[in-house]
N, C-alpha and C positions, 0 to 999 in steps of 0.2 A: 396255164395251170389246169385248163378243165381237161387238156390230155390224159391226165397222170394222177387225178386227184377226185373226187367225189364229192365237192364241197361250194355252199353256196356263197352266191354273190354276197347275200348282207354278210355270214360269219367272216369271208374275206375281210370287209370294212373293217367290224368289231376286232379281228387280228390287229390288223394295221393301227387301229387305232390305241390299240395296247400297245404295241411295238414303239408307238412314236412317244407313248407316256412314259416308255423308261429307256426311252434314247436308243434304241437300236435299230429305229427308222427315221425320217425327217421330211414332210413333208411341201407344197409349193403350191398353190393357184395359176396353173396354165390358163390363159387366157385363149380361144378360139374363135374363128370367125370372126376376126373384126374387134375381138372386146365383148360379142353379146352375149355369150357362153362362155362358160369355163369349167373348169375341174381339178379335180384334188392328184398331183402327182407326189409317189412316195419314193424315197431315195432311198439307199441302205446309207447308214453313219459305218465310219472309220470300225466305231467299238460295235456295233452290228455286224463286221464284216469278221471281225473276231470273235462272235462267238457264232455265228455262222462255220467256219473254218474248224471250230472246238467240236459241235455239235457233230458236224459230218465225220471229222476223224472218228467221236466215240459209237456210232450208229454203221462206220465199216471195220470198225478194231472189232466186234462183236463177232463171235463166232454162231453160225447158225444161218439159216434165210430169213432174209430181209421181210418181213410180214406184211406194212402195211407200204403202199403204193404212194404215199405220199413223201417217206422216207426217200423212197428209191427214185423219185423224182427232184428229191431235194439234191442228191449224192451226186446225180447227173448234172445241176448246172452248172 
């Protein structure tokens, strides 16, 4: 995301963490090395993946250029 986007590591967390309080992400505890680390992995959910899909149509159905860089790296994945 730092490609295409301008935005920092903690607001990413605060996203995600919104995202998973109203079900449109879900998260897991990857365990690393052994068990002695670990870390937060986030999935998209099923209903994530559909408004994901809603979003991108109404952000290319729009007539005009694309303004900000985070749009147009969203339309791309």
């Amino acid at each position: 995301m730092d490609n295409w986007a301008d935005i920092e590591f903690s607001s990413i967390h605060n996203i995600l963490e919104q995202l998973e309080t109203i079900k449109l992400v879900q998260s897991n505890i990857k365990a690393e090395n052994g068990g002695q680390t670990s870390r937060k992995v986030y999935y998209i959910t099923d209903e994530g993946k559909l408004v994901l899909k809603k979003k991108i149509k109404t952000i290319l159905s729009k007539k005009g250029k694309i303004i900000y860089p985070f749009d147009l790296g969203l339309a791309n994945m």
